[in-house]
C-alpha positions as a Markdown table, in Angstrom:
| # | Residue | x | y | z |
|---|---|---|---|---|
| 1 | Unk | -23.6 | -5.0 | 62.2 |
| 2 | Unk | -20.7 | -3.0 | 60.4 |
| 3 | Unk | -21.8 | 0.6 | 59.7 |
| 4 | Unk | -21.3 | 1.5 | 55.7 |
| 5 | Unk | -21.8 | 5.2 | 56.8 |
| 6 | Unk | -18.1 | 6.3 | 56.1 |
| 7 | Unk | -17.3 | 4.2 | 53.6 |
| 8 | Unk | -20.8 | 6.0 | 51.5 |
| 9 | Unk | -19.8 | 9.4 | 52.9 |
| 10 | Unk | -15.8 | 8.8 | 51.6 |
| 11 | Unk | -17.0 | 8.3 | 47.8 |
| 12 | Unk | -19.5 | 11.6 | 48.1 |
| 13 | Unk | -17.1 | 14.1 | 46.8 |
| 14 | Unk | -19.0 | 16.8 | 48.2 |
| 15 | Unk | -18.4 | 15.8 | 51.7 |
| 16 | Unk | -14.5 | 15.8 | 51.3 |
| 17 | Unk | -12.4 | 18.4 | 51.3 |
| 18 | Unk | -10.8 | 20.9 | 48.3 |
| 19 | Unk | -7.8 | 22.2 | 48.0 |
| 20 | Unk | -9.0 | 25.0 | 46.5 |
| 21 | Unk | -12.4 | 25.3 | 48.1 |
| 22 | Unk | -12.6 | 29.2 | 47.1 |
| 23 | Unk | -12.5 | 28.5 | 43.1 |
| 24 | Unk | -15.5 | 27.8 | 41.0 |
| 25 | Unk | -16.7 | 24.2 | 40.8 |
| 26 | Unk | -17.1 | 23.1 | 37.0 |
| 27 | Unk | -19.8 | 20.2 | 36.3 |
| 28 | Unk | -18.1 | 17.3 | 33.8 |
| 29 | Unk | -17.8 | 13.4 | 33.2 |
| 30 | Unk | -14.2 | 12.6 | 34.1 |
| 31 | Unk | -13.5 | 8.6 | 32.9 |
| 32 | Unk | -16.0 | 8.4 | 30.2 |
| 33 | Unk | -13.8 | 6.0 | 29.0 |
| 34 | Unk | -10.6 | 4.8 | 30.0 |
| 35 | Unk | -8.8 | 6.5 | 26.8 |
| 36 | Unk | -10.0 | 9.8 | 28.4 |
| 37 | Unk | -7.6 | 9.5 | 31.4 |
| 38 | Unk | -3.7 | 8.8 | 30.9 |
| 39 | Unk | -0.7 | 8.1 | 32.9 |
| 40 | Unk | 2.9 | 8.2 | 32.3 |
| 41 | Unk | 5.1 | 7.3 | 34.9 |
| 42 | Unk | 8.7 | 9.5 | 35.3 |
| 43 | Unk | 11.0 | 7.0 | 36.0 |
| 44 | Unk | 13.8 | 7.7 | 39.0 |
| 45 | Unk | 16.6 | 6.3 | 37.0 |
| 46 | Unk | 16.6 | 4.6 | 33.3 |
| 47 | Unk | 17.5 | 1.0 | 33.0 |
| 48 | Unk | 20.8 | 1.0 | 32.1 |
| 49 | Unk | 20.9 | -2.3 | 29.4 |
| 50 | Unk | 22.3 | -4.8 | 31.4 |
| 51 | Unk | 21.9 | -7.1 | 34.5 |
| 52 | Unk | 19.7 | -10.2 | 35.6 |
| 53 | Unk | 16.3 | -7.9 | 35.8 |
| 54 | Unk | 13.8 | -7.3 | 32.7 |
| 55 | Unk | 13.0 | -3.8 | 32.7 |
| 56 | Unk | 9.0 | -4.1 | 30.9 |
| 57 | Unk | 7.4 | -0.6 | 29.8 |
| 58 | Unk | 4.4 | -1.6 | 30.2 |
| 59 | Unk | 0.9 | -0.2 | 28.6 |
| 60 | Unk | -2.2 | -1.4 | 30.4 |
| 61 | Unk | -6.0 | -0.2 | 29.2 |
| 62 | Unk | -8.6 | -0.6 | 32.0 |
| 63 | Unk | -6.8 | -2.9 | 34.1 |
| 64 | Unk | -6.3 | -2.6 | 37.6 |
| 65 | Unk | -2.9 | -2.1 | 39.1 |
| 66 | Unk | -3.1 | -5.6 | 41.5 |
| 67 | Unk | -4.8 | -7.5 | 37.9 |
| 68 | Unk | -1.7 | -6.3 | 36.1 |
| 69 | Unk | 0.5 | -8.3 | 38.5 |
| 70 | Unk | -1.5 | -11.1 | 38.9 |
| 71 | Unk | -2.5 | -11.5 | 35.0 |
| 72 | Unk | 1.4 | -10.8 | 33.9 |
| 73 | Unk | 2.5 | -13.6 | 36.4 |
| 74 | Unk | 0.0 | -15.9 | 35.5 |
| 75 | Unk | 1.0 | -15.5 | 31.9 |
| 76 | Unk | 4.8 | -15.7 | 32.5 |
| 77 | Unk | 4.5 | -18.5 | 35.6 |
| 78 | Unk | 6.5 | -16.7 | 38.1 |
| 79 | Unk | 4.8 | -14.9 | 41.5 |
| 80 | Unk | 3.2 | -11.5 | 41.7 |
| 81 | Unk | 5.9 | -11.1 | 44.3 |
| 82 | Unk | 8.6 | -11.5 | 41.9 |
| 83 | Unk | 7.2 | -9.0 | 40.0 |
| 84 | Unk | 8.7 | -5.3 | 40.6 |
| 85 | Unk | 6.6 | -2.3 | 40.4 |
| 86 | Unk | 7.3 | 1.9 | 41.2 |
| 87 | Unk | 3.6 | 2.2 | 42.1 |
| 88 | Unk | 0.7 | 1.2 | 41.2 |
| 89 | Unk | -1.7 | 2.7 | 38.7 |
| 90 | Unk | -5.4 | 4.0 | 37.8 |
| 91 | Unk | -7.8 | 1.2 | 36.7 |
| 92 | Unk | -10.3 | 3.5 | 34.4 |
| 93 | Unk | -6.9 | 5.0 | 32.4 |
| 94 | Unk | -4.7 | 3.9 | 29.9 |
| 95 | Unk | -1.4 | 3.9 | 32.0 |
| 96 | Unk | 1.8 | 3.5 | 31.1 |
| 97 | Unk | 4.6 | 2.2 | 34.1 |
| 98 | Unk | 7.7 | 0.0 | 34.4 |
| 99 | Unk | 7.8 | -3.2 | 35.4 |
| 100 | Unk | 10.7 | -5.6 | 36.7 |
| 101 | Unk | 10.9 | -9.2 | 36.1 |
| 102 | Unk | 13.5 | -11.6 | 36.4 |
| 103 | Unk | 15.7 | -12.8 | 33.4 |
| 104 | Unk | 14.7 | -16.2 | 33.5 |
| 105 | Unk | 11.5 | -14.9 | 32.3 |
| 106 | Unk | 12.5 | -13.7 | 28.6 |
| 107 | Unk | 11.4 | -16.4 | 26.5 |
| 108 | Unk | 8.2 | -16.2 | 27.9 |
| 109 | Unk | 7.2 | -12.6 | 27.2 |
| 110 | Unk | 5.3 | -14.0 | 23.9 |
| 111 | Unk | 2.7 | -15.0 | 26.2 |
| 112 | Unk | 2.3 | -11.6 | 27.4 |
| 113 | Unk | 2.2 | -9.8 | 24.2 |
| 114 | Unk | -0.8 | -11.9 | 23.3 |
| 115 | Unk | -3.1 | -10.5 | 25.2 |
| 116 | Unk | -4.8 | -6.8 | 24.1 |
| 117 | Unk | -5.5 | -5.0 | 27.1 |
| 118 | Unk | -1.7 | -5.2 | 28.5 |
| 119 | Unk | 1.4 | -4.7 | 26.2 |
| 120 | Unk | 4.9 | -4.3 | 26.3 |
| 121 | Unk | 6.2 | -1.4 | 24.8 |
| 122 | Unk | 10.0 | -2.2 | 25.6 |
| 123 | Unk | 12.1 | -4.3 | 27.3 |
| 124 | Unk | 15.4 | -3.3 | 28.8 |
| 125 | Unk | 17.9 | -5.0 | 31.2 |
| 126 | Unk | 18.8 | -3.8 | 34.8 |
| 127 | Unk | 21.0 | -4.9 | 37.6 |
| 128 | Unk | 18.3 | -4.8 | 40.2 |
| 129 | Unk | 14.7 | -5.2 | 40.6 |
| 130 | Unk | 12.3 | -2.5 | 41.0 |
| 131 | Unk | 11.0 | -1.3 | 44.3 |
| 132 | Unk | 7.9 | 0.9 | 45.3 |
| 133 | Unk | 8.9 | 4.4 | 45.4 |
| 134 | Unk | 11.4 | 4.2 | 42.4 |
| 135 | Unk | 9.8 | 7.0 | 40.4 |
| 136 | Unk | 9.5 | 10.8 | 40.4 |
| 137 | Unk | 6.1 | 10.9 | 40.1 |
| 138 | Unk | 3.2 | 10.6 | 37.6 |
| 139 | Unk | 2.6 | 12.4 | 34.1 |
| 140 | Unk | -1.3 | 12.6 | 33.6 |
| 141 | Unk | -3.3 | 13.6 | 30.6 |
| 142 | Unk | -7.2 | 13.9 | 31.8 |
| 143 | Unk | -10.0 | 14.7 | 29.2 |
| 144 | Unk | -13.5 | 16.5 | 30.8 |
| 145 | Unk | -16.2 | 15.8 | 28.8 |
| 146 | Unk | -19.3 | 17.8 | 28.8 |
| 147 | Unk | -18.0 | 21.1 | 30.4 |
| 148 | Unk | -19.7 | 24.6 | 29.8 |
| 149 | Unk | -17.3 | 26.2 | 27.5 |
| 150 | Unk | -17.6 | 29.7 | 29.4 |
| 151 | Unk | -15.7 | 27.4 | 32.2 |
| 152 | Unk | -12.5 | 27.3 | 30.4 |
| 153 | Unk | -10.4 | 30.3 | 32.2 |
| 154 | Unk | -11.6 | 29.1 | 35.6 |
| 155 | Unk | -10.2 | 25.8 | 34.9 |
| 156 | Unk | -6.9 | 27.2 | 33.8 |
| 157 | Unk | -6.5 | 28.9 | 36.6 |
| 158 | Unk | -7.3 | 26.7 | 39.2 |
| 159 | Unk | -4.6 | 24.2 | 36.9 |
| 160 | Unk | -2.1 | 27.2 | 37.2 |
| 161 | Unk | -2.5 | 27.3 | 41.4 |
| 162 | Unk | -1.7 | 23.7 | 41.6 |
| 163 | Unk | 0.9 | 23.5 | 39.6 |
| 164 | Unk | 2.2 | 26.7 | 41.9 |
| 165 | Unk | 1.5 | 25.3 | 45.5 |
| 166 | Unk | 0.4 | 21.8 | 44.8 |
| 167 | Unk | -2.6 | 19.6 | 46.3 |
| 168 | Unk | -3.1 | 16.8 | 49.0 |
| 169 | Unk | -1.1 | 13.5 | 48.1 |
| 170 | Unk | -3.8 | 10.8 | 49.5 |
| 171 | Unk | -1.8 | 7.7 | 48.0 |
| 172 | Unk | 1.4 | 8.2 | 49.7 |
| 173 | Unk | 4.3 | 6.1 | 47.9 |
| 174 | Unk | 2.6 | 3.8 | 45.9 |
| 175 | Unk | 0.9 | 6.9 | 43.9 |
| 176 | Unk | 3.6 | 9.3 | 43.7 |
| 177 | Unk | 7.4 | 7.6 | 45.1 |
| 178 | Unk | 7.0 | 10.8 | 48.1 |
| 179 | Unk | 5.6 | 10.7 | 51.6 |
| 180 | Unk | 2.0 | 12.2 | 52.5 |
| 181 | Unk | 2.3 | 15.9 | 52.3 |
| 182 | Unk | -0.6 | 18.7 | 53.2 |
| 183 | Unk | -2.7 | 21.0 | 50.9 |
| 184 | Unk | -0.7 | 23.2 | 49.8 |
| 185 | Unk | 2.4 | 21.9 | 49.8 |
| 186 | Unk | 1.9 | 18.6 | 48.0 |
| 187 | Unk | 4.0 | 18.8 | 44.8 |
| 188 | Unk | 7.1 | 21.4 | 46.0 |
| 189 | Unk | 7.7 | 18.5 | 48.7 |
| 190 | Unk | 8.2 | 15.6 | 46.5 |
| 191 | Unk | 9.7 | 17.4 | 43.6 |
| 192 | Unk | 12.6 | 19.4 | 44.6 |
| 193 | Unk | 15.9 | 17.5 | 43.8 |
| 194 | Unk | 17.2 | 15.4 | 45.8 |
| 195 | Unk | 20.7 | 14.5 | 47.1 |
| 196 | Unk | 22.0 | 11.6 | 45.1 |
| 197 | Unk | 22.7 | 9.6 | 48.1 |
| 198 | Unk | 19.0 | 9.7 | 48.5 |
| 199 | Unk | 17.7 | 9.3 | 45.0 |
| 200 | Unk | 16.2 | 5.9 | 45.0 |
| 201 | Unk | 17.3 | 2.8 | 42.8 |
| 202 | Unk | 21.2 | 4.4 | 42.1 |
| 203 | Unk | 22.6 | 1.3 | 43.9 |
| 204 | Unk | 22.9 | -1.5 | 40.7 |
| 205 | Unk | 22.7 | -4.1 | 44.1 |
């Protein structure tokens, strides 16, 4: 029999650990709906309007990151492997990404922009096809609904020491383009600039 124990204890938040376990805890409903949640993605390097790759900004509203792949190759008959993706993305969000696509599939993006939960905002060309990791990171919007007012300055602050030291990256490349870092350390080690020999997707190969 397969014990469910630390699957059920992994979901309790209370039983996993803060990166900031000495500020005040503040009671709210996060994902109310998926309008309530947002993500940009920060793109390593902008499409630069030619080459045999679609560049897709794509806008997806309580879809899954795999579902995206799957439903946009379905709908333009190519395989979710030919599909190129930075990362992947929140399901309960409205997120916004690029996506790669070969040329061949142009006169097909019609289908795509029939559906209403997944649209394409733009379309640009690129010389190659895009890889996991090929972003700087992730812009994020998040509405708490049903906070105590009086809560306000405590969430501020605990906002202003994260954006100072950072917090735990649990998704590794596919969340953020940067390796696993520790509490406390989490945003300095994937932000600082980078040598351009190492900035990923410069190569047009």
């Amino acid at each position: 029999m397969i014990n469910v124990e630390p699957m059920y204890a992994a979901t309790d938040l209370d039983l996993l650990p803060r990166a900031y376990p000495d500020r005040p805890r503040v009671a709210a409903r996060l994902k109310a709906v998926p309008e309530d949640f947002e993500v940009d993605e920060i793109p390593a390097y902008t499409p630069v309007g030619e080459g045999s790759h679609l560049y897709l900004w794509i806008e997806k509203r309580d879809v899954a990151g795999n579902d995206l792949l799957n439903r946009l190759a379905a709908e333009l008959a190519i395989a979710p492997q030919d599909i190129g993706a930075a990362g992947t993305k929140d399901r309960r969000a409205v997120t916004r990404q690029w996506l790669s696509v070969p040329q061949e599939c142009e006169d097909r993006l019609p289908w795509v922009r029939q559906l209403t939960d997944i649209r394409i905002l733009n379309v640009v060309r690129h010389g190659n096809k895009l890889r996991t990791g090929h972003l700087w990171g992730n812009r994020f919007s998040i509405l708490l609904r049903d906070a105590d007012p009086s809560c306000l300055a405590d969430l501020v602050e605990t906002a202003r020491l994260a954006g100072e030291r950072g917090f735990p990256n649990f998704f590794g490349t596919s969340g953020s383009g940067g390796p696993r870092t520790p509490c406390g350390s989490g945003w300095p080690a994937w932000t600082r600039p980078r040598r351009r020999a190492d900035r990923p997707g410069t190569s047009a190969a």
